[in-house]
ZATI-607043 format. One record per residue: residue in one letter; z, x, y of N, C-alpha, C, O, CB in turn. Coordinates in steps of 0.001 Angstrom, whole numbers, plus 500000, padded with zeros to 6 digits. Glycine has a CB too. Example, Ala and Ser with C-alpha at 12.3 -4.5 7.8 and 13.67 -1.06 7.14 Angstrom:
% ZATI-607043
A507800513190494310507800512300495500507800513200496700508465514236496681509046511308495527 S507080512850497750507140513670498940507870512900500030508039513409501138505725514084499402 
END
This chain:
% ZATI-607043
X608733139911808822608703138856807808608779137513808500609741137265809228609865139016806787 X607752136585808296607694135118809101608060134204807982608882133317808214606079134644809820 X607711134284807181608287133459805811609931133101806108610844133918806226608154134596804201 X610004131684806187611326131010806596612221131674805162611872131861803996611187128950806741 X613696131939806006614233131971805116614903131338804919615360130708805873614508132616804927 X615517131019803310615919129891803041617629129679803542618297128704803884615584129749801542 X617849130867803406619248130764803997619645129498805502620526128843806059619483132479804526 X618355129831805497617989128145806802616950126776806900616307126068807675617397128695808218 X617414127051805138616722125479804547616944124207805577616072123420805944617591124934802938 X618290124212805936618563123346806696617707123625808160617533124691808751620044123314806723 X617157121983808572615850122202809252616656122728810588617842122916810862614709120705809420 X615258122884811358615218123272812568614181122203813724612994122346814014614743124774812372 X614569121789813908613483120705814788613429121210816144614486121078816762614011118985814908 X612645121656816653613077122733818017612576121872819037612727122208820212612268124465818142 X611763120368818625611161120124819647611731118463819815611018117479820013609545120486819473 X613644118504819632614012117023819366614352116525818123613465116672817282613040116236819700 X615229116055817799615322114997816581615583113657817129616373113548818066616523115335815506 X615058112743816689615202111872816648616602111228816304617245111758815398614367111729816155 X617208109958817053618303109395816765617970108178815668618700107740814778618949108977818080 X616354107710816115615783106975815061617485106056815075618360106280814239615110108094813419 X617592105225816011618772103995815593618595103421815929619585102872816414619919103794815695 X617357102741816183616612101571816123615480101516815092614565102339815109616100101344817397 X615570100453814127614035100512813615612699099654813795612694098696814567614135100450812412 X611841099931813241610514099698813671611126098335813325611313097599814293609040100416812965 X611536097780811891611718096470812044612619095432813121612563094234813399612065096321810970 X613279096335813457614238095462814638613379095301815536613159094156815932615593096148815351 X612503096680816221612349096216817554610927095646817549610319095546818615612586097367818648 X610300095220816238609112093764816172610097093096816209610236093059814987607962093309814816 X611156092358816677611766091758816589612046091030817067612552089938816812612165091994816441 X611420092110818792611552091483819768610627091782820558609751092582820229612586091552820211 X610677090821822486609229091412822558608937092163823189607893091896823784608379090821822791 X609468093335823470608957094647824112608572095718823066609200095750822007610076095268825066 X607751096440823261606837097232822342607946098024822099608998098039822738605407097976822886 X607546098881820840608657099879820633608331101123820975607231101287821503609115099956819336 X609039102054820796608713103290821578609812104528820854611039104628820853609019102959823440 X608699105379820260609873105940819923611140106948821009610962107064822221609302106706818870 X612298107550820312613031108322821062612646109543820688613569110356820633614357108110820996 X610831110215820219611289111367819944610669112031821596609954111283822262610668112005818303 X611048113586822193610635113767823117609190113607823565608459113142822691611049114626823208 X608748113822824457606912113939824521607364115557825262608119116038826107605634112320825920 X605928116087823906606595117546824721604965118138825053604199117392825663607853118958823387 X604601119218824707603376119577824982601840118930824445601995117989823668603518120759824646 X600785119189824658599606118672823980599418119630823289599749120815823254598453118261824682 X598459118504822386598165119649820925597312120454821030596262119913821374597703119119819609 X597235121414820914596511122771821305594892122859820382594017123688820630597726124253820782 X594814121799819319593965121604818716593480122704817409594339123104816623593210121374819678 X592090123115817283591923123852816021590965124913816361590686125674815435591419122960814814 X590393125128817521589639125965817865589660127306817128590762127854817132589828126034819059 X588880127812816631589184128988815994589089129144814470589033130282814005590395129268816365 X589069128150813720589062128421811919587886128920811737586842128589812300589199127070810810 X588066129800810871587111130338810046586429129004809456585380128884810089587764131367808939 X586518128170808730585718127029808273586900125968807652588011126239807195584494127558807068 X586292124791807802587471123454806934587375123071805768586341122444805537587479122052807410 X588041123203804961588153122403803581588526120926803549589573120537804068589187123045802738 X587488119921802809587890118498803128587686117786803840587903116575803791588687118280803261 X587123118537804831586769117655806129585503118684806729585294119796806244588339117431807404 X584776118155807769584346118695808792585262118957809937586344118373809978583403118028809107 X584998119580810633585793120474811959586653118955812647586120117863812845584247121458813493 X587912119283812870588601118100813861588713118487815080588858119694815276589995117643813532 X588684117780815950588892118166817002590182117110818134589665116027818408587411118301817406 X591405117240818661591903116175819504591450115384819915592311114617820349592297116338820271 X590397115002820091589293113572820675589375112747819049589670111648818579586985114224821286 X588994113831818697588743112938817262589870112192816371589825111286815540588151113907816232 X591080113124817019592133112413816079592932111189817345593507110108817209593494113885815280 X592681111817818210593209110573819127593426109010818483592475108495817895592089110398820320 X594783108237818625594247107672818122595513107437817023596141106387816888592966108193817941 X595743108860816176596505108685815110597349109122815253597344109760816306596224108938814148 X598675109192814467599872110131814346599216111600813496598613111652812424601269109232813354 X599501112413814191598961113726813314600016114530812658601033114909813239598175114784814232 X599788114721811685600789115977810825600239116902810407599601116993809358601498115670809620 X600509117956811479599843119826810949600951120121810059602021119523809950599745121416812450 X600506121173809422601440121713808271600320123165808865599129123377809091601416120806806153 X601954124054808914601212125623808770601303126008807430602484125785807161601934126894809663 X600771126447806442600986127223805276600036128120804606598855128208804944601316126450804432 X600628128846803557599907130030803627600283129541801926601277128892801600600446131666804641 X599059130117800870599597129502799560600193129949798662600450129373797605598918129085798947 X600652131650799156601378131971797837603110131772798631603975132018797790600859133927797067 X603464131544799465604914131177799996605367130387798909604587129585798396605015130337801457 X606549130514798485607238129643797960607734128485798967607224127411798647608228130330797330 X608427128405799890608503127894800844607696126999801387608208126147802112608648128559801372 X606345126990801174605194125758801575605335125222800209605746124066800109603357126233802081 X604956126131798754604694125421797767605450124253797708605003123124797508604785126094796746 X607072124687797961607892123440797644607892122282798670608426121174798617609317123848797464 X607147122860799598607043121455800606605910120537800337606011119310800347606838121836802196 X605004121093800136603593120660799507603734119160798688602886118323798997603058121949798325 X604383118914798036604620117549797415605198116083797973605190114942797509605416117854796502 X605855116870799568606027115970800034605056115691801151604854114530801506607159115985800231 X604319116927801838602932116348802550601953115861802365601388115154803199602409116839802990 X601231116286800503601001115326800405601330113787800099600451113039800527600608115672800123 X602417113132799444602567112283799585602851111535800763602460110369800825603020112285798952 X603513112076801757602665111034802791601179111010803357600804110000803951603315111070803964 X600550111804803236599125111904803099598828110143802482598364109187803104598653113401801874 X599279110225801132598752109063800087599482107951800744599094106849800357599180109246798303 X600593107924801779601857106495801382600574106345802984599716105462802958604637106648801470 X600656107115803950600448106381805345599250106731805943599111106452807134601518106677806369 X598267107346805287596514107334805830596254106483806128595535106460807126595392107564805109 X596702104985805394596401103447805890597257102925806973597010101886807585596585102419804728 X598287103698807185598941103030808533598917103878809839599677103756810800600497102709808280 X597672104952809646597557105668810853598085106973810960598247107479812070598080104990811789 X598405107643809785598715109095809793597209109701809215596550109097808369600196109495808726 X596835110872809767596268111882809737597310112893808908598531112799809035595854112200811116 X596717113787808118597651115398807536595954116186808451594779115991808763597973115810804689 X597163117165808470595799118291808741596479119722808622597312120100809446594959118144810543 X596137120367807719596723121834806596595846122627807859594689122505808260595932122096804254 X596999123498808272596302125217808820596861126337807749598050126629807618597035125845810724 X595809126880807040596066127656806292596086129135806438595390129876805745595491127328805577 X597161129668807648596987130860808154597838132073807273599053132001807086597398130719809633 X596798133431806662597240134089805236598180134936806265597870135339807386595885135051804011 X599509135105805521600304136374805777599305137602804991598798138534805616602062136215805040 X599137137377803437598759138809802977597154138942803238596450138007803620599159139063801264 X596818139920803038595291139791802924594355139007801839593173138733802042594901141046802819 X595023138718800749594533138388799731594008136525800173593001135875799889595729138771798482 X594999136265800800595464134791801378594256134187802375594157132991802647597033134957802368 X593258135348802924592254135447803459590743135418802879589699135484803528592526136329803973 X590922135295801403589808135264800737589505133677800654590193133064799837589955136041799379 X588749133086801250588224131276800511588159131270799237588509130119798979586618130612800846 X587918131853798116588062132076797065588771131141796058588477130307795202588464133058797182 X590361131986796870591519132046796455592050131054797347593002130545796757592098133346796426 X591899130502798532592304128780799000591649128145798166592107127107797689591877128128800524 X590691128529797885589936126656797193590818126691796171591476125661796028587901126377796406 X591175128241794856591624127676793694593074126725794323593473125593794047591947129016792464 X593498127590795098595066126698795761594794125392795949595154124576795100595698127174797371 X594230125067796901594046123673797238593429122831795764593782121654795686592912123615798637 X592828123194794985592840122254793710594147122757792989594931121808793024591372122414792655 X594504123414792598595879124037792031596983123011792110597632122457791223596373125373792890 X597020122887793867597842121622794824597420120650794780598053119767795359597964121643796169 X596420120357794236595745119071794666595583118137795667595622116910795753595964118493794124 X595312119453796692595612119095798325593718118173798530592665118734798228595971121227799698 X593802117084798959592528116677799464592506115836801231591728114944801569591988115594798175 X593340116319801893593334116567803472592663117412803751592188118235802969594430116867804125 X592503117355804942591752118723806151592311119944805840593525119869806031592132118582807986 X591945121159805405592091121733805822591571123193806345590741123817805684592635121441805478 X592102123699807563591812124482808352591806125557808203592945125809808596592215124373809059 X591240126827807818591143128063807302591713129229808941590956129659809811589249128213806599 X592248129300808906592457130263810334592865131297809852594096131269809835593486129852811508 X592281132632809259591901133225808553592493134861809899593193135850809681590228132624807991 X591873134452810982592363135314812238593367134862813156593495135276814309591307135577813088 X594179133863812509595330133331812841594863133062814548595525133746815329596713134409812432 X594368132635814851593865131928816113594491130623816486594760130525817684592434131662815987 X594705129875815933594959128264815485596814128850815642597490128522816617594095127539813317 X597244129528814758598329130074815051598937130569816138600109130301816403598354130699814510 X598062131465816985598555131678818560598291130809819400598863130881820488598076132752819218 X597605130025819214597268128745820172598390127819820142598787127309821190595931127899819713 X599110127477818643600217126498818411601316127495819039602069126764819683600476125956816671 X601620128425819114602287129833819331603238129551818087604323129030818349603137130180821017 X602945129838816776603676129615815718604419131160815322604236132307815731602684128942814575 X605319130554814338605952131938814126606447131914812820607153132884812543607099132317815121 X606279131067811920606363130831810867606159129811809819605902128648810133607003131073810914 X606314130383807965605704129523807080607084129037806415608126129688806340604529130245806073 X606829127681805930605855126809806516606304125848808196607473125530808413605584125726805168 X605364125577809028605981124743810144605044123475810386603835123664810254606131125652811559 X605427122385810679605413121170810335605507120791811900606412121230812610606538120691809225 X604302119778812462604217119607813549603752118299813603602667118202813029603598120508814118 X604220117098814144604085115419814610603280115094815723604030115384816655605445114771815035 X602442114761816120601401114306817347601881113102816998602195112608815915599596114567817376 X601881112513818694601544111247818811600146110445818784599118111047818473602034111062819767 X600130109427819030598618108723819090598062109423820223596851109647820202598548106967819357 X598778109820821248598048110095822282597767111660822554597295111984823644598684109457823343 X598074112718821493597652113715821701598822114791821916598728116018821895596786113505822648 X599908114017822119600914114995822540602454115535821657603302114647821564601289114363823818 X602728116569821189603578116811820201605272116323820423606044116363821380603394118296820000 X605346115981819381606440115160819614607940116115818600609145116165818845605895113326818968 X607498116445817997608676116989816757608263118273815916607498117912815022608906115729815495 X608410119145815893608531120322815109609572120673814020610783120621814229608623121201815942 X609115120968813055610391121074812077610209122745811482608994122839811314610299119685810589 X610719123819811169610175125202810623610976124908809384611904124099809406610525126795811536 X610643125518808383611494125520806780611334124388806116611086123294806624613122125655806790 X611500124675804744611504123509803990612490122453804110613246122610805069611519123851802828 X612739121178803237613944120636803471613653119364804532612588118917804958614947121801804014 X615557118827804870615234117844805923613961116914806182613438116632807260615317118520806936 X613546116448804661612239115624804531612506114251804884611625113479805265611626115650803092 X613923113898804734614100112544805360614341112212806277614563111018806480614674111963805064 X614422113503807608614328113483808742613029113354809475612825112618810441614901114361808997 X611975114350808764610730114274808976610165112750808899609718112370809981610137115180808059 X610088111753807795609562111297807432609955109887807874609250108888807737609467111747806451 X611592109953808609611941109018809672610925109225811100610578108270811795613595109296810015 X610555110578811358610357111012812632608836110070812889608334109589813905610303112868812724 X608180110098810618606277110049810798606668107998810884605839107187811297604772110994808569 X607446107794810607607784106390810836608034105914811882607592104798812152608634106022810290 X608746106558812699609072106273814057607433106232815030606895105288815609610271107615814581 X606943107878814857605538107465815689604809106555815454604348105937816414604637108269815720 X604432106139814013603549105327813405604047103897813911603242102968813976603523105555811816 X605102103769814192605947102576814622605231102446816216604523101494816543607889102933814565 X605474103270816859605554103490818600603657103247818130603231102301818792606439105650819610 X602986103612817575601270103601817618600447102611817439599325102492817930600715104330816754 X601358101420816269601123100309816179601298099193816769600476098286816897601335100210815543 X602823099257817294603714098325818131604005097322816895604046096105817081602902097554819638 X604199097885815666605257097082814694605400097503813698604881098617813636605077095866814354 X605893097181812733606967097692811540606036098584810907604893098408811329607649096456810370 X606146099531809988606275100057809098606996100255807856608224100192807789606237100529809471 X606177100512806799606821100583805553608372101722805537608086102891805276605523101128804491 X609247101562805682610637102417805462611106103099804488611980103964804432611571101806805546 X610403102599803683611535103358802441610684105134802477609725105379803210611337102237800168 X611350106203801481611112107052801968610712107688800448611549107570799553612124107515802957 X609555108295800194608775109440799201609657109984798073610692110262798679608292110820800083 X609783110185797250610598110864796127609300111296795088609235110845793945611891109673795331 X608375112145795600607503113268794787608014113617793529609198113954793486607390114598795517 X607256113601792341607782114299791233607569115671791615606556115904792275607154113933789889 X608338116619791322608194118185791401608433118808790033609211118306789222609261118842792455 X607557120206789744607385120865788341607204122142789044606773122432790160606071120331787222 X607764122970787833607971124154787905607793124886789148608295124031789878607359124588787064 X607525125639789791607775126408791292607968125528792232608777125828793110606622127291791850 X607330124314792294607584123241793148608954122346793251609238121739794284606606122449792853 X609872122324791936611406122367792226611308122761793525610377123404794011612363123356791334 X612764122171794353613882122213795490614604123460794932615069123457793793614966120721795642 X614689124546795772615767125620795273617245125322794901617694124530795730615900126588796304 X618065125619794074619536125447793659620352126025794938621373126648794647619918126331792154 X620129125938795907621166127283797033622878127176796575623662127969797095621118126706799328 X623290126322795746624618126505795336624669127812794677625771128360794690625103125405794455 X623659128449794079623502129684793091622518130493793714622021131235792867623031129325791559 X622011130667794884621053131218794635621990132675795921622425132248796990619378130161794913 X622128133984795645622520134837796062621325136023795852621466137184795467623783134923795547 X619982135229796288619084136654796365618074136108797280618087134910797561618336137325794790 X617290136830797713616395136199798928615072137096799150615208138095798443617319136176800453 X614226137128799631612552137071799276612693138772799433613400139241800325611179135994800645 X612101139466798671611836140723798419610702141770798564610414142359797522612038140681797528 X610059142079799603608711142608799318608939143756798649610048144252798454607837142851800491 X607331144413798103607359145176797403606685146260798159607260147344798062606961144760796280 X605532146244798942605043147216799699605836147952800551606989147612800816604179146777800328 X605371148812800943606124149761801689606305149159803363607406149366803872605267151281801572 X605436148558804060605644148553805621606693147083805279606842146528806368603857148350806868 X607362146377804295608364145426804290609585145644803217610623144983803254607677144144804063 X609352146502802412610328146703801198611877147085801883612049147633802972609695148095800101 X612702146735801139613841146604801334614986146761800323614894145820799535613809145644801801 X616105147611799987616815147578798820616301148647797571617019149156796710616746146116798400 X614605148841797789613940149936796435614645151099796478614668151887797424612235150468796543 X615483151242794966616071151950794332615931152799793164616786152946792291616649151442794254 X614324153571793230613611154792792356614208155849793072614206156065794284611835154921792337 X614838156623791924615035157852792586614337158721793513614867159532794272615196158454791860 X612811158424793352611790159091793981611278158544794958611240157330795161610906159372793284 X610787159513795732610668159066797233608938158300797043607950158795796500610815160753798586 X609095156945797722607743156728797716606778157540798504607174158024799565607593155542798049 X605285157791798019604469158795798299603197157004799149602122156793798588603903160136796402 X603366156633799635602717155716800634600806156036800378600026156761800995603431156232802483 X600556154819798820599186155313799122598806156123798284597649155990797887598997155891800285 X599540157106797791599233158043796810600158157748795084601348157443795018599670159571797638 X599351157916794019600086157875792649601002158747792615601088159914792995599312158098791493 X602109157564791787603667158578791666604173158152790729604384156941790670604862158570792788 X604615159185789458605499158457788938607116158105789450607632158644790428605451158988787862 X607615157357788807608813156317789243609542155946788004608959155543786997608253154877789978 X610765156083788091611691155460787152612751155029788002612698155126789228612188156377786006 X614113154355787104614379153437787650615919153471786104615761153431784884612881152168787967 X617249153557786936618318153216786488619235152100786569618958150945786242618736153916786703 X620246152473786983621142151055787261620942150613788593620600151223789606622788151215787095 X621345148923788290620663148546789936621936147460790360622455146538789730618639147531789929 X622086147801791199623178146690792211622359145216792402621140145136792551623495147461794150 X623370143975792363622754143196792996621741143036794040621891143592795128623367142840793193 X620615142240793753619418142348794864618284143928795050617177144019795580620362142158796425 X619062144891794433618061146048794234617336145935793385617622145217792426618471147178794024 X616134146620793462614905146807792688614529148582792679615048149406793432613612145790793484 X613382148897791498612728149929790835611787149909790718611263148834791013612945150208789949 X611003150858790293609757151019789606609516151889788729609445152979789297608915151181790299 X609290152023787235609134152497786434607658153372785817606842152516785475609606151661785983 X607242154455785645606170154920785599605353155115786512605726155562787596605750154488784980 X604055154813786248603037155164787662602598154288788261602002153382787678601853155843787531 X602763154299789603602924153375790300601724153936792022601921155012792588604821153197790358 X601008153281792329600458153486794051600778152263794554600414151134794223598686153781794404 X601824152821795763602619151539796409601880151807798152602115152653799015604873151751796262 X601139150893798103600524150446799744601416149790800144602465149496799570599168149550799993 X600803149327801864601243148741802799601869147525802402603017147216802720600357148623803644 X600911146672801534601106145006801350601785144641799801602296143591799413599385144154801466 X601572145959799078602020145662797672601543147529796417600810148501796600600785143766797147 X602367147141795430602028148105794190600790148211793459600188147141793550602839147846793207 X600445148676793082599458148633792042600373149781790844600854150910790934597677149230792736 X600251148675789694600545149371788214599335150309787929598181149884787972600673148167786876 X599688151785787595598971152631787063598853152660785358598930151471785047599459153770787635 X598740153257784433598304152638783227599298152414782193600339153067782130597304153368782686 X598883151213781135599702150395780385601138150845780463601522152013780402599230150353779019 X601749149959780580603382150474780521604376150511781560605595150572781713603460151770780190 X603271150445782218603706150560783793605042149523784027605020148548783276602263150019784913 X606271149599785019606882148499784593608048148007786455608315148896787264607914149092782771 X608352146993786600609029146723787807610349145528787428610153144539786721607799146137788962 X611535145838787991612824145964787739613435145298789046613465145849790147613227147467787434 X613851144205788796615476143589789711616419142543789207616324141664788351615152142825791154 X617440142964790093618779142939789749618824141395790337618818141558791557619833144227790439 X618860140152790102619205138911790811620008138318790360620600138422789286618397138104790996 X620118137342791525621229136117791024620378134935791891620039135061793068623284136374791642 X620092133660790964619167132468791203618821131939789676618752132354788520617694132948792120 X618651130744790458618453130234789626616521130360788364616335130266787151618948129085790424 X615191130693790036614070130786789556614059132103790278614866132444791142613033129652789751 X612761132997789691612430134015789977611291134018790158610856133313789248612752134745789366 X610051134521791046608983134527791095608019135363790983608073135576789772608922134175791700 X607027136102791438606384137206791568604867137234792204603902137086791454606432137695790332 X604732137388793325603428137151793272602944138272793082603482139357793300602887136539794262 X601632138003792557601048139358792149599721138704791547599610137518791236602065140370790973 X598534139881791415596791139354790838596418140655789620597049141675789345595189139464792606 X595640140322789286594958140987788574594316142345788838593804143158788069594253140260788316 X594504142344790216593273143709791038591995143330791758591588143547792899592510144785789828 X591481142666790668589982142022791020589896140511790240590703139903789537588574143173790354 X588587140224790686588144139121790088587960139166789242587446140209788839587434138625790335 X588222138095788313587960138303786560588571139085786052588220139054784872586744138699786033 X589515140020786220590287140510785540591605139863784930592272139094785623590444141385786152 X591950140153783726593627139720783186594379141038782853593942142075782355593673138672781582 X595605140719783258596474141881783313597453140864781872597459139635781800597381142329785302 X598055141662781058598621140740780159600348141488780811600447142691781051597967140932778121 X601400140612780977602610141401780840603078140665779971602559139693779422603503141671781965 X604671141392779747606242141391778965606914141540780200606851142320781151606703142746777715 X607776140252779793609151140160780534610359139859779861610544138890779124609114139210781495 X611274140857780195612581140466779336613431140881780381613356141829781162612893141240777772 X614528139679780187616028139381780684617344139861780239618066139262779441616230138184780560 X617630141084780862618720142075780231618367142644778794619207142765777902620152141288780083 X617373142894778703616496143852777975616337143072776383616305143581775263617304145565777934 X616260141690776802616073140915775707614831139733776239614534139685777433617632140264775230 X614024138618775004613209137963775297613784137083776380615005136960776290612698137453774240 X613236136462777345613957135515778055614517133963777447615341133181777921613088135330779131 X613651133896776138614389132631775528614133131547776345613158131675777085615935132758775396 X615052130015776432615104129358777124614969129531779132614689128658779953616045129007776478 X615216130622779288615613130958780743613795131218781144613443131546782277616962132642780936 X612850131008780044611731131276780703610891130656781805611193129469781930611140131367779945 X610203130937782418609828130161784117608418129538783354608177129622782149609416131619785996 X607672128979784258606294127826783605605175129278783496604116129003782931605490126048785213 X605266130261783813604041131284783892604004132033782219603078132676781727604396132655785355 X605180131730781675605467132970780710605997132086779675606289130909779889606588134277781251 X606118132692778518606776131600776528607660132288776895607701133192777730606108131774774372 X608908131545775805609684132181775301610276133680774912611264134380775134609508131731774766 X609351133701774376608937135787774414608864136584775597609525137591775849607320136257773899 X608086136088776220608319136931777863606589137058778001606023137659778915609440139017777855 X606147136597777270604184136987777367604322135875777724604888134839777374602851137392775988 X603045136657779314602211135661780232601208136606780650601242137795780333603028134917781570 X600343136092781340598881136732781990598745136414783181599075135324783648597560136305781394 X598377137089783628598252137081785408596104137194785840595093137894785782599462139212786203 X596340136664786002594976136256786346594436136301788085594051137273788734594915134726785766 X594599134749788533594617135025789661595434135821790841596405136468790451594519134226789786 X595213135835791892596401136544793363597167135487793555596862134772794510595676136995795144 X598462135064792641599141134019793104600656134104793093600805135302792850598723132967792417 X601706133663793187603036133124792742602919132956791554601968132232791261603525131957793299 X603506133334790724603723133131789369605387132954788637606090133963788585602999134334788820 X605767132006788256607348131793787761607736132141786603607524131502785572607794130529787739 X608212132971786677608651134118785295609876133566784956610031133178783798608908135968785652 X610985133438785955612293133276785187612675131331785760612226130743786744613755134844785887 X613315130988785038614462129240785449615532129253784592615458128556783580613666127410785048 X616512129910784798617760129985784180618372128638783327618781127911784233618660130357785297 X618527128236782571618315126796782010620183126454781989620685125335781884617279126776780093 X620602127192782063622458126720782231622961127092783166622411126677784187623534127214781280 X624028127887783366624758128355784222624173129669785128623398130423784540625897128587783499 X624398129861786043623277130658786721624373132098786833625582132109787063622564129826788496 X623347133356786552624606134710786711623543135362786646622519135019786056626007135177785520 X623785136651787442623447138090787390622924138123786650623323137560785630624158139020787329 X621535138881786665620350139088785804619746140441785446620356141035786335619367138418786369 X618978141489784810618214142264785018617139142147784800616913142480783637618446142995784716 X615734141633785650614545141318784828613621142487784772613630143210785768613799140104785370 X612913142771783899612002143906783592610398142864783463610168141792782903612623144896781872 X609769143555784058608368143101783815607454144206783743607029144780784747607890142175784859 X607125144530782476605893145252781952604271144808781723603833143730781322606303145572780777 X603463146163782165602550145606782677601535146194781571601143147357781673602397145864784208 X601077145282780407600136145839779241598952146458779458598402147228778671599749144898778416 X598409145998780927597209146177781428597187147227782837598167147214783581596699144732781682 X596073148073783121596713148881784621596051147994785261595296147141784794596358150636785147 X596416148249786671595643147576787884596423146557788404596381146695789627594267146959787527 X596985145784788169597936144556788686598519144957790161599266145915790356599337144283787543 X598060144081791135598809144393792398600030143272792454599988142059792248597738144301793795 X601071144088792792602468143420793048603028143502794200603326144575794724603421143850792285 X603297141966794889603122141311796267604997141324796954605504141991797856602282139357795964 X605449140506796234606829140104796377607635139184795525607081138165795111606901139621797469 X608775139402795241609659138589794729610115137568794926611297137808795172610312138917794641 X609908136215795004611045135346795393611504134497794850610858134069793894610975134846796238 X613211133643795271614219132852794533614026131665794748613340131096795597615506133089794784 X614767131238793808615107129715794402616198129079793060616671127945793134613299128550794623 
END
């Protein structure tokens, strides 16, 4: 599992933080150029390798020379990028004019994540309109030698990486760090103040004061905690039921073919079961194919979810699953506690990816 976990929201900058205790405005202040304190560490390994670019034509280090660069690794059904996503792009929008570059590598954990298809709907979804880089054979990925979603990487003007950050979070560290280079690139001030993105539904900051559950796969080569009495048959149809569940355990109810990467619901009725504590709940999961709608029911301790419903689903617990995406079923609207969510599946075919909190 490369998907940051949140339990280490709090960043990780592996390549330096900045003391940033000088600012761009002081040191126009005076007359030696400024410079930032973040390290100079390796050169940027560049993009060699994408399958094709969205937004741009192909970049190359010559080409960005020049600017402050900000890679973003992400993959689009992570919760973990989604919620970062609002703040890359907005500096995208605050500092394109003062010499920042964004440039998105969009390398898929699942297979589905590998279809262009299903980036383009993302990237309009996001309303991402930067570069970005399809690395589809994660090439771009072993070249950066990355190791996880999402990771966040600073070039200087001159080509060479200056700051790494892995996990969400610590945006006002980052965004001191894109100030500081942009500072050192110009040789004077920059705008300071710092981004406050509106965020909606999955794109919320997780609650971690409440959140006591953490990302869940459902397939077999990552599952963890599945609590059907019956032994999964890997690949082959089985039925499955599903009793009482401990915190963080999960079930499966009826007929079920559970692969490598995820479930597939066998016909109407079909149904999948966990026990959480968080505040949002997620699910990624598709239809099967293209053009298909899977209709489900979701209920919260074996009642409608009411107010506690997430942006994917009413009141009632009816929502439709359409595309291969993240979808937000539950947002606890008061006090946050122990849950049982049931999600029934009206339609067969639905592949089911993973669970996650926030």
């Amino acid at each position: 599992m490369n998907r940051y976990s949140l339990a280490a929201l709090a960043i990780v900058a592996t390549f330096g933080v900045a003391t940033l205790s000088m600012t761009a405005a002081s040191h126009a202040a005076t007359s030696a150029p400024y410079r930032s304190d973040l390290p100079v560490q390796d050169a940027m390994p560049g993009f060699d390798g994408a399958a094709t670019w969205l937004n741009s034509a192909p970049l190359t280090p010559a080409q960005l020379r020049g600017k402050v660069v900000l890679v973003d690794f992400w993959t689009y059904s992570c919760i973990n990028c989604i919620r970062t996503m609002p703040y890359v792009r907005a500096w995208h929008d605050k500092y394109r004019g003062q010499g920042l570059a964004v440039v998105g590598v969009h390398t898929p954990e699942f297979k589905f994540e590998a279809d262009q298809d299903n980036v383009n709907a993302a990237v309009a979804r996001f309303r991402i309109d930067f570069p970005v880089a399809l690395d589809s054979d994660q090439r771009i990925w072993q070249a950066w030698r990355n190791r996880a979603w999402p990771t966040l990487y600073l070039v200087d003007a001159n080509g060479k990486i200056r700051y790494r950050q892995l996990g969400e979070g610590g945006y006002d560290k980052l965004e001191r760090a894109i100030q500081s280079l942009l500072a050192e690139a110009r040789g004077g001030p920059v705008d300071t103040t710092l981004v406050a993105p509106p965020m909606h539904a999955e794109q919320l900051a997780p609650d971690l004061r409440q959140l006591d559950s953490s990302e869940t796969y459902v397939g077999y080569s990552q599952a963890t905690n599945f609590r059907s009495p019956e032994p999964v048959r890997p690949g082959m149809p089985q039925q499955y039921s599903v009793g009482a569940l401990a915190l963080n355990q999960w079930g499966l109810s009826g007929p079920w073919t559970v692969n490598a990467e995820s479930a597939v619901a066998g016909p109407a009725g079909s149904g999948i079961v966990h026990q959480f504590s968080a505040r949002d709940l997620h699910l990624v999961m598709g239809a099967g194919a293209r053009g298909r709608q899977v209709r489900i029911k979701v209920t919260l301790d074996g009642r409608a979810p009411g107010a506690d419903h997430g942006a994917d689903i009413d009141a009632d617990g009816n929502g439709l699953v359409t595309d291969t995406r993240l979808y937000q079923l539950i947002r606890q609207s008061g006090s946050v506690r122990q849950r049982r969510i049931e999600v029934r599946f009206l339609d067969n075919g639905a592949d089911v990816y993973a669970f996650t909190f926030g």
